[in-house]
C-alpha positions in Angstrom: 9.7 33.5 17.8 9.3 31.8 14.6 12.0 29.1 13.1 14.6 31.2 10.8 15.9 29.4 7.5 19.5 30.4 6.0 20.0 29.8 2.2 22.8 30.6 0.2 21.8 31.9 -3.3 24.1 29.4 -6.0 24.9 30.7 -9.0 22.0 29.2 -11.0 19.7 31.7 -9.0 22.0 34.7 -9.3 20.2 37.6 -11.1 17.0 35.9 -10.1 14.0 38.4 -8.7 13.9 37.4 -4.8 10.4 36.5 -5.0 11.1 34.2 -8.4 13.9 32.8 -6.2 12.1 31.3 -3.2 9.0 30.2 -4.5 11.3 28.4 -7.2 12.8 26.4 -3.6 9.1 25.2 -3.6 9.4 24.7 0.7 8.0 28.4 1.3 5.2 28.0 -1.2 4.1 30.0 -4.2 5.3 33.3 -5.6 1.8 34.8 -3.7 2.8 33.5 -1.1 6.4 34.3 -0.7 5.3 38.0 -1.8 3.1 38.0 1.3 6.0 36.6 3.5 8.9 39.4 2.0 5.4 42.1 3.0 5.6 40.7 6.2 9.0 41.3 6.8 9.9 37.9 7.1 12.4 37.7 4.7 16.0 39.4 4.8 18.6 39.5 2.5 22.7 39.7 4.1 20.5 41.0 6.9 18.3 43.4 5.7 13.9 43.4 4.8 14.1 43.4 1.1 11.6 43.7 -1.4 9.9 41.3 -4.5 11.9 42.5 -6.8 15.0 42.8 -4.8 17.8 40.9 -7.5 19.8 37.7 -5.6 23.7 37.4 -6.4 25.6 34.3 -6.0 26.7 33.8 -2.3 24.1 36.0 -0.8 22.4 34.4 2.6 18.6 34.9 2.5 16.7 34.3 5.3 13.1 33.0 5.5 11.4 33.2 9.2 8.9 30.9 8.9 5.5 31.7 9.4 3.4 34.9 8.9 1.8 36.6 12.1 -1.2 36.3 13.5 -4.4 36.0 11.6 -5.0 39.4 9.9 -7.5 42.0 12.4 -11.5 40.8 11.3 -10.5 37.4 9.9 -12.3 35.1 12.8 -12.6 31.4 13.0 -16.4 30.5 12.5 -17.9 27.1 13.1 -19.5 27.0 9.5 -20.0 22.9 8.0 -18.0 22.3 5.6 -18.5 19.3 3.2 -15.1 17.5 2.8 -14.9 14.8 0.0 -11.7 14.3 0.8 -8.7 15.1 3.2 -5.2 13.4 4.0 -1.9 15.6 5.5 -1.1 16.9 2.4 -5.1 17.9 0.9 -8.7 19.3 1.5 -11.0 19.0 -1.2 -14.3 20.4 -0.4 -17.9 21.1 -2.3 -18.2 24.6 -1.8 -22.0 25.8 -1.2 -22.6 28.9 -3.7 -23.0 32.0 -1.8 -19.4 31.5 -0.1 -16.6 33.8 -0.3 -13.7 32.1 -0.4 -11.0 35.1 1.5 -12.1 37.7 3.4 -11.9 41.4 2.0 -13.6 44.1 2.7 -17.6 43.9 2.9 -17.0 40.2 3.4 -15.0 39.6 6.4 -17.5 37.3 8.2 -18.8 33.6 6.6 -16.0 33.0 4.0 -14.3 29.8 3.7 -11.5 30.8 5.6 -13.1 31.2 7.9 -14.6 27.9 8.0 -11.0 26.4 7.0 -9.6 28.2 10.4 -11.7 26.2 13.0 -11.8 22.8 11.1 -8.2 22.8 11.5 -8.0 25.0 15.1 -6.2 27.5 13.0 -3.7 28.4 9.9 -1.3 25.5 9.7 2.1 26.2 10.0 3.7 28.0 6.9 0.7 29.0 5.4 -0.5 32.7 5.4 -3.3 33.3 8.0 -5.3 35.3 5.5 -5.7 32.7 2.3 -4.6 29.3 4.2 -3.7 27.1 1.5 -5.9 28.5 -1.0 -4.9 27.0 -4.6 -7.7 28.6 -6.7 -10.6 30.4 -5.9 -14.3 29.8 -7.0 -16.5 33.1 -7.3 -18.8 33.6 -4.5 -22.3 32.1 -6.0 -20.3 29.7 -8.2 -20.9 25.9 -6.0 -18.8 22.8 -6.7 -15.2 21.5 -5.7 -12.2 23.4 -4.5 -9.0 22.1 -3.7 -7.1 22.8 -0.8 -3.0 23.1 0.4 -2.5 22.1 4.1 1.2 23.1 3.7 3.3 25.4 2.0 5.4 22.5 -0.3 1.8 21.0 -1.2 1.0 24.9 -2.3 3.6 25.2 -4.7 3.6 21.8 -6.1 -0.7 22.4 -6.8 0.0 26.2 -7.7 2.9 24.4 -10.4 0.5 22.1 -11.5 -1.8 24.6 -12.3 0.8 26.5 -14.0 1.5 23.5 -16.7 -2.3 23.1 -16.9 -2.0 19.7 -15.4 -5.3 20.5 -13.4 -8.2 19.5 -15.0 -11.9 21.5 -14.0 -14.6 20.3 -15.1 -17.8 22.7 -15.1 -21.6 22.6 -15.6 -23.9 26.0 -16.6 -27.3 26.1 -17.6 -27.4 28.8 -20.3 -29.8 31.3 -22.3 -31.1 30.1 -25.7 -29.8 27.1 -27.8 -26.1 26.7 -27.7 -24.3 25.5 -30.8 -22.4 23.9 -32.1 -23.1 21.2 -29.8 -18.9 20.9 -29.3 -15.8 23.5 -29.4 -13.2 25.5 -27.8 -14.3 29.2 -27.2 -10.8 31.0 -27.6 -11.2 34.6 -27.1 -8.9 36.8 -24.8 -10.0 38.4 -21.6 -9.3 41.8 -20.1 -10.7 44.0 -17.8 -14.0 45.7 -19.1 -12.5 49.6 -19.5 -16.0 50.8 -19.0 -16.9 48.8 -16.1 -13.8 47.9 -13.8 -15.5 45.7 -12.0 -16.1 43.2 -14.7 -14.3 41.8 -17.1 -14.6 41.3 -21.2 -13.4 40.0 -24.5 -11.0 42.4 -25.8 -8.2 42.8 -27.8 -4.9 42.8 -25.7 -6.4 40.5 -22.8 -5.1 37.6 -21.9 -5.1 34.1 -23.9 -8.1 32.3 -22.3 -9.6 29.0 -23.2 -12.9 27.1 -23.1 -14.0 23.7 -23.9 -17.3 22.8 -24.1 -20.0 20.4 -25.0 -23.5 20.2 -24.8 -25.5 18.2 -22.7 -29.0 19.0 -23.4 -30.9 21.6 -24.8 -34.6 22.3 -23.1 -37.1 25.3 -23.2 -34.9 28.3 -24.0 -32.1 27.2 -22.6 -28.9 24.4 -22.9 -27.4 22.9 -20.0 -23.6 22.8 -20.9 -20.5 21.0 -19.4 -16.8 23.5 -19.8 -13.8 22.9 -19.3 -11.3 25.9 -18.8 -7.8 25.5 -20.1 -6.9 29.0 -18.8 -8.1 30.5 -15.7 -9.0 34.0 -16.0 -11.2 35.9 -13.8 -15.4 35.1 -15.0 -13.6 33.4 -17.7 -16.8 30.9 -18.0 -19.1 33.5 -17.6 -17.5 35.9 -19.7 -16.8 33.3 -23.1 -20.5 32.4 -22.8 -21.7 35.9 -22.6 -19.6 36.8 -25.8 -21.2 33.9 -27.2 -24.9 35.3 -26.6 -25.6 32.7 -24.2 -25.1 34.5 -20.9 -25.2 31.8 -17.6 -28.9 31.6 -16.2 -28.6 34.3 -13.0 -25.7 35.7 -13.7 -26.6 39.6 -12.4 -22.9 40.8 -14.0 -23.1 39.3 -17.6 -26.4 39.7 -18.3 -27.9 36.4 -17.3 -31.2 37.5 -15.0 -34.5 37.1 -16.6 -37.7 36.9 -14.9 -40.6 34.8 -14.7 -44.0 35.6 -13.5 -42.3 38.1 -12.2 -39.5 35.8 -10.2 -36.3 35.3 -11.2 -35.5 31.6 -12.6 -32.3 30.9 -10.0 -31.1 33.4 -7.4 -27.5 33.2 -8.4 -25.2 32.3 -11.7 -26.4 28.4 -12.6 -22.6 27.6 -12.5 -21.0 24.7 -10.9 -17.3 23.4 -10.5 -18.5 19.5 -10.9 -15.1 17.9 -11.1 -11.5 18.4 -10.6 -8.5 15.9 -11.2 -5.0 16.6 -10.1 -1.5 14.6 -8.6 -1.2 14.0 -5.0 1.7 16.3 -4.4 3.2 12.9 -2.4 2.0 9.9 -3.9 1.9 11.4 -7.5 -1.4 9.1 -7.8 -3.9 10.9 -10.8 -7.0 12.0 -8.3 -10.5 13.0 -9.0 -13.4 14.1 -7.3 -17.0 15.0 -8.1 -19.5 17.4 -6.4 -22.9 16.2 -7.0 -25.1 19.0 -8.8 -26.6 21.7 -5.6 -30.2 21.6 -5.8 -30.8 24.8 -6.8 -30.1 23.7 -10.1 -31.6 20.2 -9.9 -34.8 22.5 -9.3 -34.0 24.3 -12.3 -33.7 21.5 -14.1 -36.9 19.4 -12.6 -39.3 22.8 -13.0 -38.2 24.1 -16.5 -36.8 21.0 -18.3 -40.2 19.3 -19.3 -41.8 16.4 -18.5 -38.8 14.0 -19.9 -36.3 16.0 -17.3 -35.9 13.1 -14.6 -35.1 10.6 -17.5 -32.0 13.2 -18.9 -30.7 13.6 -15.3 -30.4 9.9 -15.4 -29.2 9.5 -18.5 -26.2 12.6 -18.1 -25.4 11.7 -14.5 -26.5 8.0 -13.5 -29.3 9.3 -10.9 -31.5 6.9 -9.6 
């Protein structure tokens, strides 16, 4: 039987949603997360389940049974490597190898980085839901580069806040179609779901705000090799302000990226790659950052189509030796 939490609801919180309520508590985690434990059933109001959008009144007892049940049916621990850059009590950040789903869902319920997350750490720590353990934010499956981790459900809502205020910083790298320019800017342009293809997403009038920073790194054949940084973070937001830019990602099958050469396709999967990420310590409050080195997929792109000065650039952009 799990632990059970009583709360009182003050009268700051009266008129609150439920949902708004606990996650504002920041112990059980964020709103997802508290919206998974209320599905569960693991939350009662003066006794009874209630729902997200239940309303709280002053002097109500809540209570929160800790813990969600057992890892969902099809989500397995696997003994996949995982490569950690870094990892205390509190966080996990890890390079994530494109080709990775990060959560199971259907069609993908085997190899995910849950998976992986499940036996490095013998299974879900305590709090956290069994089916997304800690996950912050989410890289798309054949996007590589850093991801940041929650080992508990205070560290969860602290990151998921920070994200909220934009205090997060990601830092990106793309190689992209034809010559980008300017050579700096800030792509605003909202983002909704494509009506035509539901799958996808798309500028369009009535999206969401979304933002993209960018500069240029180098520009070689017909194509630029870009660093972005995201201010919002909407679904293919990188993929999808490029594309509406004309310069699709190199690869990228959804937004018209995949072009063929002799035949062969340049890269087997979107040339896009989370290279940085700089956050708080959710207990020390220390300014963190940490670097995946670029996967060498694209180091092949870049040594095959960049000419014969392309070793020298690496050097010069990145400090190789």
């Amino acid at each position: 039987m799990s632990d059970i939490d009583c709360i009182t609801v003050d009268p700051r919180g009266a008129g609150q949603r439920l949902d708004r309520y606990l996650s504002a508590q920041v112990k059980w985690g964020s709103r997802s997360h508290v919206q998974r434990l209320i599905a569960a059933g693991c939350v009662h109001v003066e006794g009874r389940c209630a729902k997200p959008g239940t309303i709280v009144r002053a002097g109500q007892t809540i209570e929160v049974r800790e813990g969600l049940p057992a890892v969902p049916a099809g989500v397995e621990a696997e003994a996949i490597p995982l490569e950690v850059l870094y990892e205390d009590e509190y966080v996990m950040v890890i390079n994530k190898p494109a080709g990775m789903v990060v959560h199971p869902a259907p069609g993908h319920w085997q190899g995910t980085l849950v998976s992986a997350l499940l036996h490095h750490w013998q299974g879900p720590p305590p709090g956290l839901d069994p089916a997304r353990p800690g996950i912050v934010h989410r890289l798309d499956k054949d996007t590589s580069g850093v991801l940041l981790i929650a080992k508990d459900p205070a560290t969860l809502a602290d990151l998921g806040a920070q994200f909220r205020r934009r205090e997060v910083e990601k830092q990106y790298v793309a190689f992209v179609w034809g010559h980008l320019r300017p050579a700096t800017g800030m792509i605003s342009e909202p983002i909704g779901r494509n009506p035509a293809h539901r799958m996808r997403m798309a500028v369009r009038r009535g999206g969401r705000e979304a933002q993209t920073r960018f500069q240029v790194l180098e520009h070689f054949g017909e194509m630029t090799l870009v660093r972005l940084w995201p201010r919002t973070g909407r679904t293919h937001q990188l993929r999808v302000h490029l594309a509406a830019m004309g310069h699709p990602i190199l690869g990228d099958a959804v937004y018209g990226g995949v072009r063929a050469r002799r035949g062969r396709p340049l890269i087997a999967r979107q040339a896009l790659h989370a290279e940085k990420i700089t956050f708080r310590h959710p207990s020390t409050h220390a300014l963190l950052s940490f670097t995946a080195p670029l996967p060498a997929d694209m180091l092949a792109l870049w040594h095959v189509h960049g000419g014969a000065g392309a070793r020298a650039q690496l050097d010069n952009i990145w400090g190789f030796h």
